[in-house]
N, C-alpha and C positions, 0 to 999 in steps of 0.2 A: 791173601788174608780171607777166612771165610766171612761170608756175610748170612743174615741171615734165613737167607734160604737153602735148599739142595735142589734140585732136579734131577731127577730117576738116577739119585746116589742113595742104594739102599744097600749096599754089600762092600766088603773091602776095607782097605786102612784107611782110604781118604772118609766113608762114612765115619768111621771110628773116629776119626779127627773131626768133621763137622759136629757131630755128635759132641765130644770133648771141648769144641770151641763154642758152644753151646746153641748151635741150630735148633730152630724149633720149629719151622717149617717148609717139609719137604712136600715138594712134591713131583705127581707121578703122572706125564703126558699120557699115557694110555696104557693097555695091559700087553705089555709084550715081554716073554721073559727076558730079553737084555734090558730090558727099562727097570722092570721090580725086582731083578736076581737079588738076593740078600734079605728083603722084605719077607718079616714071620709075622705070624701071628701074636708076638710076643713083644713086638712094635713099641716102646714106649719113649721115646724122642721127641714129643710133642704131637702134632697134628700131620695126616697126610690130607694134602688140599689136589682133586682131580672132579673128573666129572661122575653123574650118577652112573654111566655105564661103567665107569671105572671102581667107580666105587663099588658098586653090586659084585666083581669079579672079584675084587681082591678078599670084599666078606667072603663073599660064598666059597670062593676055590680056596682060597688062602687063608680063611680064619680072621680076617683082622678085627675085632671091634669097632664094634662102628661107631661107637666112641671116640676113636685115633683117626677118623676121616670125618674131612670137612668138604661136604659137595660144592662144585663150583657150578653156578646156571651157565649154560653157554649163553655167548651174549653177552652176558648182564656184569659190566665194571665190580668190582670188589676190592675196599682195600684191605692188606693182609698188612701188618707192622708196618703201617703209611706209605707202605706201597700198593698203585693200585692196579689190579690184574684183570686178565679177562680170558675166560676159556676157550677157544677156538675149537666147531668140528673142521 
C-alpha cells in the first residue's frame, strides 16, 4: 500500500501508481541519475523534499522549479505529513 512518501521513485509504473494513489511527497537522497531517472522539469506531483545541494542540481541541470522543491537543513528535525525527518550528509 503506498504511503505518503516516494523515495528516488521518479520514473516507471510504480511512480505512476504512487502518483495515482496520491503521493505528495517525494523525495530525492542525492543527485545520482539511478536516484532522479524519470524526474523532469514538468514535475507536478506535489513537493520534492532534498537538500540545498540537491536542490541547486536538480534546478539547474534539470529545470525543475524551485517551486516543486522543498530544502531540507541537514541536521535540523522537520515534520513532513506528521512525520518527522531529518537530512543526513
Amino acid at each position: 500500500t503506498p504511503g505518503p512518501f516516494a523515495v528516488d521513485c521518479f520514473g516507471g509504473r510504480q511512480s505512476t501508481l504512487l502518483a495515482q494513489k496520491g503521493t505528495t511527497s517525494w523525495f530525492l537522497s542525492h543527485f545520482h541519475s539511478d536516484h532522479y531517472v524519470g524526474l523532469k522539469k514538468t514535475f507536478s506531483n506535489g513537493q520534492i523534499y532534498c537538500t540545498m545541494t540537491t536542490a541547486k542540481l536538480v534546478h539547474h541541470i534539470l529545470g525543475v522549479p524551485l517551486e516543486a522543491i522543498y530544502v531540507l537543513e541537514l541536521g535540523k528535525p522537520c515534520a513532513i505529513q506528521g512525520v518527522k525527518v531529518t537530512a543526513l550528509d
